[in-house]
TORPA-993645 format. One record per residue: x, y, z of N, C-alpha, C in turn. Coordinates in steps of 0.2 Angstrom, whole numbers, plus 5000, padded with zeros to 4 digits. Example, Ala and Ser with C-alpha at 12.3 -4.5 7.8 and 13.67 -1.06 7.14 Angstrom:
# TORPA-993645
506649725039506249785039506649845039
506449895035506849955036506450005039
END
This chain:
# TORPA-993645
561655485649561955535645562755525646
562855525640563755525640563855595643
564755575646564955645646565555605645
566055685646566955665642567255635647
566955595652567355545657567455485654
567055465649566955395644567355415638
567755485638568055505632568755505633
568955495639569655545641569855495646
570755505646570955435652571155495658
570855545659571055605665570355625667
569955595669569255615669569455675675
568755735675568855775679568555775686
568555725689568255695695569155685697
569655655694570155655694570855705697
570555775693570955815696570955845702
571355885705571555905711570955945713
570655935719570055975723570056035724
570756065721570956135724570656175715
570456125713570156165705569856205704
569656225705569256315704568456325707
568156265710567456285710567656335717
568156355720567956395726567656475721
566956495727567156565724567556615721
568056605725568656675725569156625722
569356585719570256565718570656635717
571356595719571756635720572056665717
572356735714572556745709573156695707
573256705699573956665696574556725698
574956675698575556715700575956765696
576356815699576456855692576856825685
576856845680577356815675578056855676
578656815677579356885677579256905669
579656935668579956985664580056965658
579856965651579956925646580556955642
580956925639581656965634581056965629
581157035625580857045618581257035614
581256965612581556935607581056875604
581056885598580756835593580856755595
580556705596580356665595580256605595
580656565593580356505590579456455590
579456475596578556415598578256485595
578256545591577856575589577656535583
578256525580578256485574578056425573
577956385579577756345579576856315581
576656385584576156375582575556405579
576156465573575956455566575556395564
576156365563576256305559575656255560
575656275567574856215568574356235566
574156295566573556345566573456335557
573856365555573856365548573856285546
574156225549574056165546573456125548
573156135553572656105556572056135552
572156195549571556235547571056265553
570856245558570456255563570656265568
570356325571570256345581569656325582
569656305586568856275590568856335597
568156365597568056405600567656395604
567956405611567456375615567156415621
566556445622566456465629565856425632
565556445638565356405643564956435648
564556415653564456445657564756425664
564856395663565556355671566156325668
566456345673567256295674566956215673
566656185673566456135674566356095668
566056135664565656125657566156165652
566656215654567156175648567656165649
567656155655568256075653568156015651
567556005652567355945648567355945644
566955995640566756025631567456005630
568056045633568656045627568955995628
568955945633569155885632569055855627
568255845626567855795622568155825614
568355885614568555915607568955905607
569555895612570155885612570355815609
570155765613569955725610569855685604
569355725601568955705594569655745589
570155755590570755765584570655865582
570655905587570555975586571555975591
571856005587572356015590572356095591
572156155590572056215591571356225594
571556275599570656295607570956345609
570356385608570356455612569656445618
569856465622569256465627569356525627
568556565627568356615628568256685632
568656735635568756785640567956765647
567456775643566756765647566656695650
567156665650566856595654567256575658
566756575664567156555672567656515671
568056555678568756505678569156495673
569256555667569556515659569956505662
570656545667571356545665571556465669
571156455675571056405679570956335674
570556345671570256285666571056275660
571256345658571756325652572356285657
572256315664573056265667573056205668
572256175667572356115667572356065661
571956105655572056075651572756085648
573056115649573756125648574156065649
573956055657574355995658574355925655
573655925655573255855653573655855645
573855905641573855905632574455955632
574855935635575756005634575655995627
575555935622575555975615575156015609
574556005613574256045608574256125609
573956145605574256215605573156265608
573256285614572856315618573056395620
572556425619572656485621571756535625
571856585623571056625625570756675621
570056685621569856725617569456775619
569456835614568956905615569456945622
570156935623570556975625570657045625
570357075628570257155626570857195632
571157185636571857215638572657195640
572957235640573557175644573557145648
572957155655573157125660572857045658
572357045654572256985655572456955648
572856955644573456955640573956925643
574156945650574656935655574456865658
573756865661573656815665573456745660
573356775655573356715649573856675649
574556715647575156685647575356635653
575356675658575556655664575056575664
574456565664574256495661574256465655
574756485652575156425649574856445641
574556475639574156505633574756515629
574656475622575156475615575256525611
574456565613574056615608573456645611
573356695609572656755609572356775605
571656795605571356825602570856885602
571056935599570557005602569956985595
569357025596568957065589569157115587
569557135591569857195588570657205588
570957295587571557275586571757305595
572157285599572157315607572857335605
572857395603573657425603574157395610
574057415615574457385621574857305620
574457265618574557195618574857185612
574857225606574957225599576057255601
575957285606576557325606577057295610
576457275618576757195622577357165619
576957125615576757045614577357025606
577457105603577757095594578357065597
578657075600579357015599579356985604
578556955607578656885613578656825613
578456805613578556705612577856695614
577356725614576756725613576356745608
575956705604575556725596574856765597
575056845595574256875596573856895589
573356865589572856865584572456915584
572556975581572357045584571657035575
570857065578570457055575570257115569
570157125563570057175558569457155554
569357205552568657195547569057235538
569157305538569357345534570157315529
570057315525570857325521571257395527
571157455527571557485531571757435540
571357395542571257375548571857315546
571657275543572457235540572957225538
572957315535573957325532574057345542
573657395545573757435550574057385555
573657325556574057275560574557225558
574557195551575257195549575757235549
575857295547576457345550576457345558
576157325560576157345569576457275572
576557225567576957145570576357105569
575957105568575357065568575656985563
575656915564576056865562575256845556
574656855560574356825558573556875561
573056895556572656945556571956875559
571556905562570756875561570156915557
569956895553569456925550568756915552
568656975556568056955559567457025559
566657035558566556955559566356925549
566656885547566856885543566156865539
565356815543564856815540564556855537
564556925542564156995542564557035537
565357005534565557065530565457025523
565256965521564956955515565256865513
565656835520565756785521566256755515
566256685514566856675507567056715503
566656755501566556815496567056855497
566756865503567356935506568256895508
568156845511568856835512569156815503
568756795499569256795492569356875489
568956915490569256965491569657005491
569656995498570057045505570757015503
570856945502571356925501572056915495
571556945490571956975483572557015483
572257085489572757125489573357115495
573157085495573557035503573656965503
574056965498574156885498574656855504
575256895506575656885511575356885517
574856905517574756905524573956865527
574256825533573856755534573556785537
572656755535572156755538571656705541
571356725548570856685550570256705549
569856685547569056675546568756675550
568356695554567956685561567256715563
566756675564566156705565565756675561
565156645562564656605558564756555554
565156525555565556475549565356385553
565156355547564956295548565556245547
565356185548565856125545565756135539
565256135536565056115529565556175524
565556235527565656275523566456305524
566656275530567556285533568056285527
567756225521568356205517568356245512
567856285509567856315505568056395508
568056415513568456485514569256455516
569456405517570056375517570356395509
569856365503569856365497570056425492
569756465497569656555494570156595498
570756575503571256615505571156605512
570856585515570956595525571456545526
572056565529572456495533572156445537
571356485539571256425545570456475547
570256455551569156455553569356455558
568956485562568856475570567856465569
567956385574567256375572567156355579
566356405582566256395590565556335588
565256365588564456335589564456265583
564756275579564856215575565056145578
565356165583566056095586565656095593
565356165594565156165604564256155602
564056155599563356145599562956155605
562656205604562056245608561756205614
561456125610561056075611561456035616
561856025613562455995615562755995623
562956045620563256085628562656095633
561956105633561456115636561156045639
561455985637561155925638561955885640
562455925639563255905641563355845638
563055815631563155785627563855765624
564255765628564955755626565155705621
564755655619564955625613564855665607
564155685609564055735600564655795599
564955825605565355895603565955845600
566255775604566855725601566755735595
566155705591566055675584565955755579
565655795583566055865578566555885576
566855885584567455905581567955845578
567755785578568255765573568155755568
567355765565567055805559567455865557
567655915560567855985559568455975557
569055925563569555915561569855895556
569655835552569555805547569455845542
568655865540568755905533569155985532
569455995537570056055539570656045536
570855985539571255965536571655945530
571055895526570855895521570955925515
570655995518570356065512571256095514
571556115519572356115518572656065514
572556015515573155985510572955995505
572055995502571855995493572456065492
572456135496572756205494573356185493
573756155499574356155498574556105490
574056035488574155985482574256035475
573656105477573356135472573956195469
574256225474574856255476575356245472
575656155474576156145470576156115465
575256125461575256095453575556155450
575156225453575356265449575756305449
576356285452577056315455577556255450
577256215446577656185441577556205435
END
């Protein structure tokens, strides 16, 4: 069976021995004190978000198994990954892939307080994401140099955290609330304000809620495959996600082509 050692020039037999398998690791150190002032790398990993069309969403059941998952996705042309709050060692795991890929843009997901909000950052995290809206973090985070992706389902839920600094809303879960349908919708009354799509969303069907208003999809099981990940088949999660990447990409530049036919 392949793994992402055949996919990657950093294999992780390579990294330092002190990488997280011990029971206990040590806490991260604290973050000092951030000036709340606006941002530039906020904006810049907008930019990705919204131009890549994709977050690849990853959880795991060891530190072991995704780091290798997000390599092999890393890899395969995915420049935006959340690894997700329930899998061992995230913060451990995002400081290394941090190092291995200072450009792409990495953060964590299902974030539900500051403190781990906190310990994101301090591991190098670009961005966040809740399912819901965490007031605390939403209050933190409005003028830091950190991107927080606070989670809505309602029209009230979207203006609520737009007024509250919100740069960029997640609509979730977006399948259960009537999926493309809803996101063309939802986004009539809300044209300024950019949304992610997240939750039951295939490859197949990525470009079309791309089509219908979502700046971007968060797609887990699509890119991380069930099978996949259970057989550590790291080739097949590379060729997804460079499946994913590609027609993401694509269905943004068709919006952006489409855009400025009719803006002439």
């Amino acid at each position: 069976m392949a793994t992402a050692k055949s996919l990657i020039r950093s294999p992780f037999a390579s990294l330092s021995s002190s990488f997280m398998f011990k029971s206990s690791p040590p806490p991260l150190p604290c973050r000092p004190h951030r000036l709340r002032v606006c941002c530039s790398s906020i904006q810049k990993t907008l930019t990705e978000v919204d131009s890549s069309g994709v977050i690849a969403c990853l959880r795991a059941n060891s530190a072991e198994l995704a780091f290798e998952a997000a390599c092999a996705a890393l890899e395969g042309g995915i420049s935006v990954l959340e690894i997700v709050m329930s899998t061992p060692g995230v913060f451990e795991v995002l400081q290394q892939l941090v190092h291995i890929y200072p450009t792409r843009v990495l953060g964590v997901g299902t974030v539900l307080n500051i403190e781990d909000a906190e310990r994101a950052v301090t591991a190098g995290a670009k961005f966040f994401m809740s399912p819901v809206i965490v007031k605390d973090i939403m209050d933190d985070f409005r003028y830091g140099d950190v991107l927080y992706i606070p989670g809505v389902m309602t029209p009230t839920e979207i203006l609520s955290a737009y007024d509250a600094g919100a740069k960029i809303v997640k609509i979730y879960p977006v399948s259960a609330l009537g999926g493309i349908h809803y996101i063309s919708a939802i986004k009539k009354p809300f044209p300024h304000i950019s949304m992610v799509a997240s939750q039951g969303i295939t490859i197949g069907s990525a470009g079309e809620y791309i089509a219908k208003g979502a700046s971007s999809v968060v797609l887990s099981d699509a890119i991380f495959d069930k099978e996949a990940m259970g057989q550590k088949n790291f080739n097949r999660i590379h060729q997804l996600a460079n499946m994913a990447a590609l027609q993401c990409k694509e269905a943004v530049d068709r919006k952006k082509n489409l855009m400025l036919i009719n803006n002439l």
